[in-house]
C-alpha positions in Angstrom: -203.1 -76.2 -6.4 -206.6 -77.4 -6.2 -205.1 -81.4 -5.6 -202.4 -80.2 -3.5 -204.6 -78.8 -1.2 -206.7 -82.2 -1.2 -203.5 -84.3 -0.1 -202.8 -81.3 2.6 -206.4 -82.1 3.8 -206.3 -85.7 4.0 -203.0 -85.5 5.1 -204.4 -83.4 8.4 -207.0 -85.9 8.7 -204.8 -89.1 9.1 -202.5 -86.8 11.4 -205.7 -86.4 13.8 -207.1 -89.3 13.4 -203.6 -91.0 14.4 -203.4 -88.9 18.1 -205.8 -90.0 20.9 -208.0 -86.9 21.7 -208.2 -85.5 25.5 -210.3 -83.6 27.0 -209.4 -79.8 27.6 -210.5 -80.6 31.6 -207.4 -82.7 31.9 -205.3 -79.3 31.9 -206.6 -78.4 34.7 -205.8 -82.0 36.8 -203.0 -80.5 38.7 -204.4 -77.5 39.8 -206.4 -77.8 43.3 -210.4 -77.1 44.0 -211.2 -74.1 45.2 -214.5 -73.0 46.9 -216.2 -69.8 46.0 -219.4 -68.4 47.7 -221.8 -67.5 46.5 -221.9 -63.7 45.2 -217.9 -63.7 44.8 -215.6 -62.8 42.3 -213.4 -65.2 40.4 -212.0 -61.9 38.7 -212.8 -58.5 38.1 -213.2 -56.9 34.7 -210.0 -54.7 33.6 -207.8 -57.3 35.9 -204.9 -58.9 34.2 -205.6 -61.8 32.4 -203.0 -64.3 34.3 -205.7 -67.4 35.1 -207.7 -69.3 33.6 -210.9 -71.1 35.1 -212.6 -74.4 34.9 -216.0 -74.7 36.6 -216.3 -78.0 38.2 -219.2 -77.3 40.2 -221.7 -74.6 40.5 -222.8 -71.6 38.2 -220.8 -68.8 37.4 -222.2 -65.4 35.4 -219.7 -62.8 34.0 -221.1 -59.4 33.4 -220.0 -56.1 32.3 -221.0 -52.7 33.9 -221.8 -50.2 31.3 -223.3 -46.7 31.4 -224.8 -45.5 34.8 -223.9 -48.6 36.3 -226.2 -51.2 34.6 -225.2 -54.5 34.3 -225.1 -56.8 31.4 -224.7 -60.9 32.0 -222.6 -62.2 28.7 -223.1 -66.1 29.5 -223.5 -68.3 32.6 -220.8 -71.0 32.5 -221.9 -74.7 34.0 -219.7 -77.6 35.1 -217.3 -78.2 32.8 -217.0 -75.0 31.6 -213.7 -73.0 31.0 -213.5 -69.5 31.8 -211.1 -67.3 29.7 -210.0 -69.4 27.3 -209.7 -66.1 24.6 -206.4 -65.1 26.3 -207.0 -61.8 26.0 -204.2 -59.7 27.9 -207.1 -58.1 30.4 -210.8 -59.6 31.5 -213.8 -57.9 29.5 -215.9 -59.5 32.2 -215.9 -59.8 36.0 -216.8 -63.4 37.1 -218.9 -63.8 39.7 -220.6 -67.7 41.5 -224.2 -67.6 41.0 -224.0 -70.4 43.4 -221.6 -72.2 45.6 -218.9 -73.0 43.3 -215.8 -75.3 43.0 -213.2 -74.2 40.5 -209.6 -75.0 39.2 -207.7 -72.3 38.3 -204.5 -72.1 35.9 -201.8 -69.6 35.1 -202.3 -68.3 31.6 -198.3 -69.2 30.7 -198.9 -72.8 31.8 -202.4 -73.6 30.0 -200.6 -71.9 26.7 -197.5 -74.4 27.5 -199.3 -77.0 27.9 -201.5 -76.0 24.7 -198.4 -75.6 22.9 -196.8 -78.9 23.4 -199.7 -81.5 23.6 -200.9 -82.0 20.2 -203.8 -84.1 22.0 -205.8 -81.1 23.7 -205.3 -78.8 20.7 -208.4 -79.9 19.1 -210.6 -79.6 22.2 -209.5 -75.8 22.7 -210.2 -75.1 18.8 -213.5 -77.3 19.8 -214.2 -74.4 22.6 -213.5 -71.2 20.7 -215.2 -72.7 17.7 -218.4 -72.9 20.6 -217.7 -69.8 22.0 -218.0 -67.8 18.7 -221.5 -69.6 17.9 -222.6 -69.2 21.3 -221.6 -65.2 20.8 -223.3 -65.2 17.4 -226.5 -67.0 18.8 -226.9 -64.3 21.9 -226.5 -61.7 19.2 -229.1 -62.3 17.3 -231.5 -63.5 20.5 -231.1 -60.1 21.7 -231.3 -58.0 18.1 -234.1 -59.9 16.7 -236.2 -61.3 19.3 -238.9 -60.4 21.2 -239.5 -61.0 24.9 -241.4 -64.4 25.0 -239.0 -65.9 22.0 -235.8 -64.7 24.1 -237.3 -66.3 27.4 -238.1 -69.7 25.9 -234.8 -69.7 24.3 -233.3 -69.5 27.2 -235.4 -71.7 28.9 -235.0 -74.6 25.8 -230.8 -73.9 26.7 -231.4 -74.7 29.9 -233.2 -77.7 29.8 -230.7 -79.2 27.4 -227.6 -79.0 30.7 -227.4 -82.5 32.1 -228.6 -82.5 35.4 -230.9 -79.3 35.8 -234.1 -81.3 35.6 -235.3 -83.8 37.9 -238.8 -85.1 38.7 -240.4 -83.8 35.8 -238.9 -79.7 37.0 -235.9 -77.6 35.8 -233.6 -76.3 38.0 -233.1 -72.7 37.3 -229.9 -71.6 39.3 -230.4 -67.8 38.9 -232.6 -65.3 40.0 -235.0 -63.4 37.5 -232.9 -60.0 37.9 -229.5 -62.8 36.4 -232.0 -64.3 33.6 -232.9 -60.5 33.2 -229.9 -58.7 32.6 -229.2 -61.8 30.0 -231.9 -61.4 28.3 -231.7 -57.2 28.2 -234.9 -57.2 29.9 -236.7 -55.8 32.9 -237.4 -58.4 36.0 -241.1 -56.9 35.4 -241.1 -58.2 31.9 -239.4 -61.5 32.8 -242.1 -62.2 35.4 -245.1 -61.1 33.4 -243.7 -63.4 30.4 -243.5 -66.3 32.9 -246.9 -65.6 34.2 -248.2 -65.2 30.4 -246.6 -68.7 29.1 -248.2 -70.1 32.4 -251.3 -69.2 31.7 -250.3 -71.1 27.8 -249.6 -74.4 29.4 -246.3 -73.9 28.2 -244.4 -73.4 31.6 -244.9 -72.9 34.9 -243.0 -71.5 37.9 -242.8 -74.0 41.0 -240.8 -72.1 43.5 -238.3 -69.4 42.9 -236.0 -71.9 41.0 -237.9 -74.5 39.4 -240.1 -74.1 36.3 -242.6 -77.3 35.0 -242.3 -77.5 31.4 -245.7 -78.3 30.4 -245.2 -78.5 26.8 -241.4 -79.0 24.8 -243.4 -78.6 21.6 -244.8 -75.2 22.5 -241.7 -74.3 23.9 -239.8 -75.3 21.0 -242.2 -73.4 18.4 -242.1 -69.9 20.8 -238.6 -69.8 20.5 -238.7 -68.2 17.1 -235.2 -70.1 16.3 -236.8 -72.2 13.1 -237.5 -70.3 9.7 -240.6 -71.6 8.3 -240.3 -72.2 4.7 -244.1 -73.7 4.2 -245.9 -73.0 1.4 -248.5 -70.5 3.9 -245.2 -68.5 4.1 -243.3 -68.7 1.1 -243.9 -66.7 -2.1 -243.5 -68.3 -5.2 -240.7 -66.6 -7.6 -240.8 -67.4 -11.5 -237.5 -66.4 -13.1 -238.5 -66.1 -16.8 
């Protein structure tokens, strides 16, 4: 069984190896660009699922309203980004353009076709759920385990690795501090303060309403509470007679 599997392995490997990857953007090709304002829906949660989304310009936030009416942002989605990839048969999320956006949009029944019958863009939508799930995993534990400050520079360090959000030494931060606040499950008092408090560190500092100086990666890095520290300050020795 064991060598079987081996040969089923390699065999898989030659297979993709052998058909010329493309990207899961290409899907969306045929569809037209459509312009969204700013503060309007792409789709509402509890719709039916019949779209799909690809962000070609812009940000877009999808949130959930739960009880009395609070909202909770579950991911901003950049350039590039495909929206409701899961195929779920209803939206968990209403969609909503932080900014002025451009989108392609897709019937569910032809992205699955297409999925279905081009052996070539399988492995970029495994690629995507694959990032989804650790992108769902990472916010889980950012908002379980950290604290203000580690959840902010997180999200800050996220940021600053998009392409094309810094310039001139700044970061571009598209949303407001209620958005990076209802991410974060914080209060926009607590957001502020922790901006003001990490400014005050020579870590960042605000330049505007959307622009933030990094002042130092390093500090930013080591805030984010992300790395386990497995020193020999932290680590207890264990003898196992």
């Amino acid at each position: 069984m064991l060598m079987q599997g081996k040969n089923a392995f390699t065999n898989a490997q030659l297979t993709n190896h052998s058909v010329a990857a493309r990207p899961l953007s290409s899907v969306f090709h045929g569809s037209p660009l459509e312009t969204i304002a700013t503060g309007e829906a792409l789709c509402w949660e509890g719709d039916d699922a019949t779209h799909l989304f690809q962000v070609v310009e812009g940000v877009v936030r999808l949130h959930r309203i739960i009880g009395e009416g609070r909202r909770v942002i579950t991911a901003f989605h950049f350039a590039g980004d495909v929206i409701g990839a899961a195929l779920v048969n209803s939206f968990t999320f209403t969609a909503e353009a932080v900014t002025e956006c451009k989108i392609r949009r897709l019937s569910r029944r032809g992205f699955q076709q297409e999925i279905s019958r081009c052996d070539e863009i399988r492995p970029a939508y495994i690629d995507l759920l694959c990032r989804e799930n650790a992108a769902a995993n990472d916010q889980m534990v950012l908002l379980s385990k950290k604290n203000a400050e580690e959840r902010l520079c997180s999200f800050i360090l996220k940021l600053a690795s998009r392409p094309g959000l810094q310039r001139q030494n700044l970061l571009r931060v598209p949303m407001n501090r209620q958005d990076i606040a209802d991410y974060l499950g914080l209060t926009i008092e607590t957001v502020s303060r922790t901006i003001t408090k990490l400014a005050a560190r020579e870590v960042v500092v605000a330049e505007g309403r959307h622009d933030l100086k990094i002042v130092s990666m390093d500090k930013l890095v080591r805030l984010c509470g992300g790395t386990d520290d497995f020193s020999d300050k932290t680590c207890h020795r264990v003898i196992v007679h």
